[in-house]
C-alpha positions, 0 to 999 in steps of 0.5 A: 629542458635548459636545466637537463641540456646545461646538466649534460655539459652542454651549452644552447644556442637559439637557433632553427634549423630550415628544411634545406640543410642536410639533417636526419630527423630523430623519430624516437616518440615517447614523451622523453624522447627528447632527454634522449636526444640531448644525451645522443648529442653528448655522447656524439661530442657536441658542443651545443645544442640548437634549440627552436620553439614557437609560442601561439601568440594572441595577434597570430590566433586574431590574424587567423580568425580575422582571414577565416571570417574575410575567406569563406567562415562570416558565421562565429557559430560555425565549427570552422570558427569555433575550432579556431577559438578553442585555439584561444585557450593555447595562447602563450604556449609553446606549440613546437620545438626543435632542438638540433645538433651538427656531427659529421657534416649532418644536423640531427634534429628532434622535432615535436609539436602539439596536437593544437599546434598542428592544427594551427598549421593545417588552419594557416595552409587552408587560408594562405591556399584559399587567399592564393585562389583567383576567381577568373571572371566569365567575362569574354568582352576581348572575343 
């Protein structure tokens, strides 16, 4: 992927692009939709392209696993847990990239993740939302 953007005469720049900057998300999906993408940027007259990935690091899958078991998964045999430990074989992957380029004022981004990565995701919303939920107790000493 270097290669190909260096090919097409332009220059990378490790950047991500947040959710809060006006940008138009490039929908094209085959597996090399991308090549198109970069070519988008180069007819457009960039410059450069931003280029974002998330690699699956071994202490943020054992971070997970270790909320998992604090929340409400205890049991290694559950498919909760097992789920979470296929995971393990990613590990050292890149699981979602971003590549971006500015025209007119507006970011274009491409954007694409694993089917794992997503899964990955979905595991760290349930435990940020499980570990925000606060049990209220039913004592009404105060009345």
């Amino acid at each position: 992927m270097i290669a190909f953007v260096a090919g097409n005469g332009l220059r990378r720049f490790s950047a991500y692009v947040p959710e809060d900057v006006p940008s138009i998300i490039f929908e094209e999906e085959n597996a090399d939709s991308w090549k198109d993408f970069v070519e988008h940027a180069k007819a457009s007259g960039a410059q450069f392209v931003t280029m974002s990935d998330v690699v699956l690091e071994k202490e943020d899958l054992e971070l997970l696993m270790e909320q998992m078991r604090a929340q409400n998964f205890p049991d290694d045999d559950s498919p909760e847990m097992e789920d979470a430990h296929h995971l393990a074989k990613h590990v050292g992957k890149i699981g979602y990239l971003q590549l971006g380029f500015a025209h007119q004022g507006v970011v274009f981004l491409y954007e694409t993740a694993t089917e794992w990565y997503d899964r990955y995701q979905q595991w760290l919303e349930a435990m940020t939302e499980l570990g925000s939920i606060h049990i209220e107790s039913g004592d009404d000493s105060d009345a």
